[in-house]
C-alpha positions in Angstrom: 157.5 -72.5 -118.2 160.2 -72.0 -115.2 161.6 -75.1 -113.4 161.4 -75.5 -110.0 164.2 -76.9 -107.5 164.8 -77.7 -104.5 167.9 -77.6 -102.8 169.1 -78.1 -99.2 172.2 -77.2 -97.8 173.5 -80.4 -96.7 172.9 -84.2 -98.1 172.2 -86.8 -95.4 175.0 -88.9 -94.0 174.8 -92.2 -92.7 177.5 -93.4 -90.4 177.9 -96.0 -86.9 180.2 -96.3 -84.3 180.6 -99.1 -81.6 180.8 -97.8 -78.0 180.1 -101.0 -76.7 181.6 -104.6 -77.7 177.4 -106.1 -78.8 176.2 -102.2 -79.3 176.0 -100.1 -82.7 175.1 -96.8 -82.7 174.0 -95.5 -85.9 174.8 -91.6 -86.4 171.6 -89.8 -88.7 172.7 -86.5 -90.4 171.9 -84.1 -92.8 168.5 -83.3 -94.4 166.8 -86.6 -94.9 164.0 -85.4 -97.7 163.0 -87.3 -100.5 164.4 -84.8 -103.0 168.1 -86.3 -102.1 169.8 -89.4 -102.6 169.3 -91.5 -99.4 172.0 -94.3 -98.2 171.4 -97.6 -99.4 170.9 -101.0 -97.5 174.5 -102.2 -98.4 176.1 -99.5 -96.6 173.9 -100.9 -93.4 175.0 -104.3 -94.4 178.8 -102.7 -94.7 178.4 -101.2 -90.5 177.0 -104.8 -89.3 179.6 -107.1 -91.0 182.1 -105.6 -88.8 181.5 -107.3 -86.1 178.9 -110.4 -85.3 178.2 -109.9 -82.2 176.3 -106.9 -82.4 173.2 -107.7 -80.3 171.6 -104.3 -80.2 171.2 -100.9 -82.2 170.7 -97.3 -81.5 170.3 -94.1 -83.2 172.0 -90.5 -82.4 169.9 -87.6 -84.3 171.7 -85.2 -82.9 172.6 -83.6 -86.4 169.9 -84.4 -87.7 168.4 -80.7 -89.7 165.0 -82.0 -91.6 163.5 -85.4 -92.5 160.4 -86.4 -94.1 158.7 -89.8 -95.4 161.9 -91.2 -97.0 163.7 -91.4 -93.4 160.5 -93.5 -92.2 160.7 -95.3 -95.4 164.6 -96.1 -94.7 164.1 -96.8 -90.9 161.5 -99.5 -91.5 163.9 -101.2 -94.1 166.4 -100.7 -91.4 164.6 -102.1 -88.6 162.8 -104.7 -90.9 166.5 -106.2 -91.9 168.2 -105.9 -88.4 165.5 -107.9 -86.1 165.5 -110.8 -89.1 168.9 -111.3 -87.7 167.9 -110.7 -84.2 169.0 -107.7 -83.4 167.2 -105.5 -80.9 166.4 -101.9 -82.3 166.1 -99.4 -79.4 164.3 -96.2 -81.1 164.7 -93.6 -78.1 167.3 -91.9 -80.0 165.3 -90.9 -82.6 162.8 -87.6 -82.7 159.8 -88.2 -81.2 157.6 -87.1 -84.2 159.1 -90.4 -85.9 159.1 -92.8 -82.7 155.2 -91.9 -82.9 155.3 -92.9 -86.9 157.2 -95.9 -86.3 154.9 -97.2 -83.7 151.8 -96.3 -86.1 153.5 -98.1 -89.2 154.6 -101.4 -87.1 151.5 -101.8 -84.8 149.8 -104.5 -87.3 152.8 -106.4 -88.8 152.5 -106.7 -92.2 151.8 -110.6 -92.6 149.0 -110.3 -89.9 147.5 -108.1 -91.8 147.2 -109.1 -95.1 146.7 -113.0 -93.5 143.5 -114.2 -94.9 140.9 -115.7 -92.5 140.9 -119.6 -92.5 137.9 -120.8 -93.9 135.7 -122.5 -91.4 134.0 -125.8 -91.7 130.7 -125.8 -93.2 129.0 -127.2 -89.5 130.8 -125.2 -87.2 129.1 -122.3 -90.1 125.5 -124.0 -90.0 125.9 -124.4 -86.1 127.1 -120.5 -85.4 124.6 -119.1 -87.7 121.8 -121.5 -85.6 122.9 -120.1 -82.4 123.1 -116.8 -83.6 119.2 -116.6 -85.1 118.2 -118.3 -81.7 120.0 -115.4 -79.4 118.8 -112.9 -82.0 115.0 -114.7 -81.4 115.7 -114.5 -77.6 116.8 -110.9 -77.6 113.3 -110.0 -79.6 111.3 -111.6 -77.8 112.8 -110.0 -74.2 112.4 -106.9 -75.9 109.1 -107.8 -76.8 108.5 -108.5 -73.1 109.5 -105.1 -72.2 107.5 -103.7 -74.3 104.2 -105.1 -73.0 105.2 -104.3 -69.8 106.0 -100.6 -70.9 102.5 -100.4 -72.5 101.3 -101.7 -68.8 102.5 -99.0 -66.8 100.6 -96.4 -69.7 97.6 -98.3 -68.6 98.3 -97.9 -65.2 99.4 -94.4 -65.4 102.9 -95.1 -64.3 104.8 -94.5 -68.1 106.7 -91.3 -68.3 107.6 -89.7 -71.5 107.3 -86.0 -73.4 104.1 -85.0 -74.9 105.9 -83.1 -77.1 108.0 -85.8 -78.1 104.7 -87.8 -78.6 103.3 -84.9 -80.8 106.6 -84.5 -83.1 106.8 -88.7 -83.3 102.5 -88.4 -84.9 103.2 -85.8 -86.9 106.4 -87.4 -88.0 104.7 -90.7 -88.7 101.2 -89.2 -90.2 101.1 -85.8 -92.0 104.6 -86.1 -93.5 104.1 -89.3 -94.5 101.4 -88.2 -96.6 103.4 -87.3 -100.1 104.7 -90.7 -100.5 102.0 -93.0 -99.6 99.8 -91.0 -102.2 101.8 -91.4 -104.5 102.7 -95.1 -104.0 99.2 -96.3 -103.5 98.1 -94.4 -106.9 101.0 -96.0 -108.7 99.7 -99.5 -107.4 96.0 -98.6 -107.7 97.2 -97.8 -111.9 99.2 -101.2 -111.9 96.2 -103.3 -110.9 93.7 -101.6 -113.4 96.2 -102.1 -116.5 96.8 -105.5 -115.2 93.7 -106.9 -114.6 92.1 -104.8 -117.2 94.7 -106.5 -119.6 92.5 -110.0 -118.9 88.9 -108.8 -118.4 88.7 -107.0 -121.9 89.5 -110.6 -123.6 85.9 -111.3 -121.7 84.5 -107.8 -122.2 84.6 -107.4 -118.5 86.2 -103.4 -118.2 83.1 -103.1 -115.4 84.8 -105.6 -113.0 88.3 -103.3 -113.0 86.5 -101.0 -109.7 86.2 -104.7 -108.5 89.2 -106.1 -108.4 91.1 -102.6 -107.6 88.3 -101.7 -104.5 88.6 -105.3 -102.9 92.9 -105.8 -103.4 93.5 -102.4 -101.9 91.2 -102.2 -99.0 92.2 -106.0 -97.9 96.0 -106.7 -99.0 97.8 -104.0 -100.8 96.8 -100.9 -98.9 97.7 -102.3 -95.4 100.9 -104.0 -96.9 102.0 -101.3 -99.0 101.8 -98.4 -96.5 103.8 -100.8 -93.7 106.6 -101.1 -96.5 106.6 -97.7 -96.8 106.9 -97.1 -92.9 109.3 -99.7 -92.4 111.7 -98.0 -94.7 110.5 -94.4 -93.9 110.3 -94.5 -90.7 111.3 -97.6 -89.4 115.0 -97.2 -90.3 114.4 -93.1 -88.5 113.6 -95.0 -85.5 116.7 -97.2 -85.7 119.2 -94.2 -87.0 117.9 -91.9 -84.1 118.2 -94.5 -80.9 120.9 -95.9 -82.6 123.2 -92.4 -82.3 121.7 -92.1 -79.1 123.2 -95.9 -78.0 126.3 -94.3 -79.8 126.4 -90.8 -77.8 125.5 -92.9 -74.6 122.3 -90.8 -74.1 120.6 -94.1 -73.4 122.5 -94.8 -70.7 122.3 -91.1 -69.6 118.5 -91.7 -68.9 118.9 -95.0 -67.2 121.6 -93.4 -64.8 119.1 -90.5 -64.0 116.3 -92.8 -63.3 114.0 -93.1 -66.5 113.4 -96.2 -68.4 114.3 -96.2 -72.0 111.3 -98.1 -73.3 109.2 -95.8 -71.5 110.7 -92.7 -72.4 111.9 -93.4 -76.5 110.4 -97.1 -77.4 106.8 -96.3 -76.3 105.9 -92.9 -77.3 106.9 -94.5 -80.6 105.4 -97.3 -81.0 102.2 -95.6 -79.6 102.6 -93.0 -83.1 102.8 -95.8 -85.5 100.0 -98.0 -84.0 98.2 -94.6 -83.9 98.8 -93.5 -87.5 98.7 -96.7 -89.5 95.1 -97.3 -89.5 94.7 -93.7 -90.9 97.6 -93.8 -93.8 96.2 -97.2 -94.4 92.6 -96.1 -95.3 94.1 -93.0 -97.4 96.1 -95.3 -99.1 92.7 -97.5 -100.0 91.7 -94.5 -101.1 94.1 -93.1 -103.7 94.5 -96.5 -104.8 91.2 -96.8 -106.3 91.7 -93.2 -107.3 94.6 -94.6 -109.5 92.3 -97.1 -110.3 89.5 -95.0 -111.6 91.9 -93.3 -113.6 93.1 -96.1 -115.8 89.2 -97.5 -116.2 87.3 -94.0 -116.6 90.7 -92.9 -119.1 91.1 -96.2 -120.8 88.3 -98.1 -121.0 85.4 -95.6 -121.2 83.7 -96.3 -117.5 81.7 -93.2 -116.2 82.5 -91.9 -112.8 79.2 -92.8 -111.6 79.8 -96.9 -113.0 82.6 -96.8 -111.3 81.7 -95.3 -108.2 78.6 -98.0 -108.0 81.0 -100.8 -108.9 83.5 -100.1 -106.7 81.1 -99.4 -103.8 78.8 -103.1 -104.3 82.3 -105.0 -104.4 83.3 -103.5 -101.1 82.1 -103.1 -97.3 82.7 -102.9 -94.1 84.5 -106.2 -93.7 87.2 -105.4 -95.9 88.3 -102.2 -94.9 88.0 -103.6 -91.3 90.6 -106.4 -92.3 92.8 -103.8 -94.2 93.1 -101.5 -90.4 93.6 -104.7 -88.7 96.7 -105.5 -90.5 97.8 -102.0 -90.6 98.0 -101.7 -86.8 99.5 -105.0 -86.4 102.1 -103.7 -89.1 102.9 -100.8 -87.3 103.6 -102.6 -84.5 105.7 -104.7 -86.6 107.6 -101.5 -87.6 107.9 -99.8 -84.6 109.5 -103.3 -82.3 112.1 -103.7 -85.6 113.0 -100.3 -85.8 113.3 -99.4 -81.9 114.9 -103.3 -81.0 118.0 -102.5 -84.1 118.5 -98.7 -82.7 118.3 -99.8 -78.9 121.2 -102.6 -79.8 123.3 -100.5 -81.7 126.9 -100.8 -81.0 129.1 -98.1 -80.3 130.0 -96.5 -83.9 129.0 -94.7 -86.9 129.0 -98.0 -89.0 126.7 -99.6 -86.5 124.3 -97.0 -86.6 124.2 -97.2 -90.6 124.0 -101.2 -89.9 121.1 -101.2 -87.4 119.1 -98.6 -90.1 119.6 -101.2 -92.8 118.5 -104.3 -90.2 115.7 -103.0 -89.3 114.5 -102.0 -92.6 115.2 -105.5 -93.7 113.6 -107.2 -90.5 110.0 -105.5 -91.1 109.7 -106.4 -94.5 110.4 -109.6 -94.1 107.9 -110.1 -90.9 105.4 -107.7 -92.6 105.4 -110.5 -96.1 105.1 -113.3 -93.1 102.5 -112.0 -91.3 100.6 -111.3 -94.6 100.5 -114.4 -95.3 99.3 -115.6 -92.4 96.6 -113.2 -91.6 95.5 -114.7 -95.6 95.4 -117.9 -94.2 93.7 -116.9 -91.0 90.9 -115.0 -92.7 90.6 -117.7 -95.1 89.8 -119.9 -92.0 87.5 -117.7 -90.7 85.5 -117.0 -93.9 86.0 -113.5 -93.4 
């Protein structure tokens, strides 16, 4: 195996001259690579311990024939050293390739960066967080505002936004939404069966499985499960896309030229989703008692037809009416979270990523509230 060198023709040289009674000029020469030996500190000590009133320091690169990161490496020491004794360090002398390196290395000092932040006192935590959840409540609720006012003008006739936008956004939030809510809603439509079915045998009950799958999909977990699905589907596309608009300044773009933003990106939206949940919800009713009839017709030796008649006495109108209900309120739910994170993105590639994950987070959690709470209405109601 050969060996490989490197040699230059000349080591550096480190020497300093005093024009001036409080000025040392420091004289750089040679090739300063990190193959060679470089100067040490004492020799810098050596040129300031001449004289003690050196107030300032310079450079001549004149001779200077090649340099690489052991000069910077030097130089900081250098500069580091001399300004602890308070020293100025004037760098115009040196080439302008390291001036700019220099600036770049020194433009956090060291300690300021590596500081830690002082921990902060557990009200003034309790009392930002506060104010923070009530301006992120205030913000909602003006976009909220807008919104209403956006769907107004639609009403009126006054609302201006692409068709084709509005025909991409359904089939976005419909037809290729398909593949996963099937196969989500037949996975939960299984789970019930097995879990319930798990209970009724212990009673010789197998019939009651179409029950208990028909009635939990078309009221809670179809309507639920498909907003999920949305929020983190499409939801978070809503978010990424304004979002990288916000960042691009698009938004402000269509403001300058006269076109409101919640009429032109946040409606046609939200229109899709209140459009298409409904529909995805009753499919995914649907394939979950499809995934139902599989575990009781495969496991438990129901007929089609049993299962059919049982599923189709537990059910009516009323509970695939609550199931829609939900679903459009859901997408609603979807569509504000996802549109409000993208519209407030900041102005990076981080905050776009940050307003995706937001909103994703936001919906579920208001989708799990508002379930509740249309339980408790219903409840109320009798319905």
């Amino acid at each position: 195996m050969a060996n490989t060198t490197t040699t230059v023709s000349e080591p550096p040289r480190l020497s300093g001259e005093q024009p001036a009674a409080d000025l040392l000029q420091i004289r750089l020469s040679g090739a300063w690579v990190s193959d060679l030996p470089q100067p040490g500190m004492a020799e810098i000590e050596g040129l300031l311990g001449k004289d003690a009133g050196i107030s300032q320091v310079t450079f001549d690169c004149r001779e200077l024939q090649a340099w690489d990161s052991s000069l910077l490496t030097f130089l900081l020491r250098l500069v580091r050293q001399v300004e602890e004794g308070g020293i100025a360090v004037l760098q115009e002398g040196l080439p302008e390739g390291v001036q700019k390196l220099m600036h770049l290395a020194t433009a956090v000092p060291e300690k300021a960066a590596r500081q830690k932040a002082a921990r902060e006192p557990f009200l003034s935590l309790v009392g930002n967080r506060v104010l923070a959840i009530l301006r992120e409540g205030e913000g909602m609720l003006a976009f909220l505002g807008e919104s209403v006012q956006s769907f107004g003008r639609l009403v009126r006739g006054k609302a201006r936004f692409r068709r084709s936008d509005f025909t991409l956004l359904l089939q976005e939030c419909g037809i290729q939404a398909l593949s996963i809510v099937s196969l989500i809603s037949v996975l939960v439509g299984l789970i019930l069966a097995f879990v319930g079915s798990v209970q009724l045998q212990t009673f010789g009950a197998q019939i009651y499985i179409a029950d208990l799958v028909g009635i939990a999909m078309a009221r809670e977990m179809g309507a639920m499960m498909t907003a999920i699905i949305m929020a983190g589907r499409t939801g978070a596309a809503f978010a990424a896309q304004l979002g990288t608009m916000e960042v691009n300044e698009e938004i402000d773009a269509l403001k300058t030229l006269g076109f409101s933003p919640m009429d032109f990106l946040v409606l046609p939206r939200m229109l899709a989703l209140i459009l298409m949940m409904p529909l995805l919800c009753l499919y995914a009713d649907l394939m979950g008692i499809l995934g139902g009839a599989v575990v009781g017709i495969g496991m438990f030796d129901l007929t089609p037809v049993q299962y059919l008649n049982q599923t189709s006495n537990a059910l009516d109108l009323i509970d695939f009416a609550v199931g829609i209900v939900k679903s459009a309120f859901f997408g609603i739910l979807v569509a504000l979270c996802g549109c409000y994170r993208g519209v407030q993105c900041g102005r990076s590639a981080s905050a776009v990523g940050a307003a995706a994950t937001s909103a994703v987070v936001m919906a579920i959690v208001l989708i799990i509230l508002s379930d509740g709470l249309f339980a408790v209405l219903t409840n109320v109601l009798g319905i």
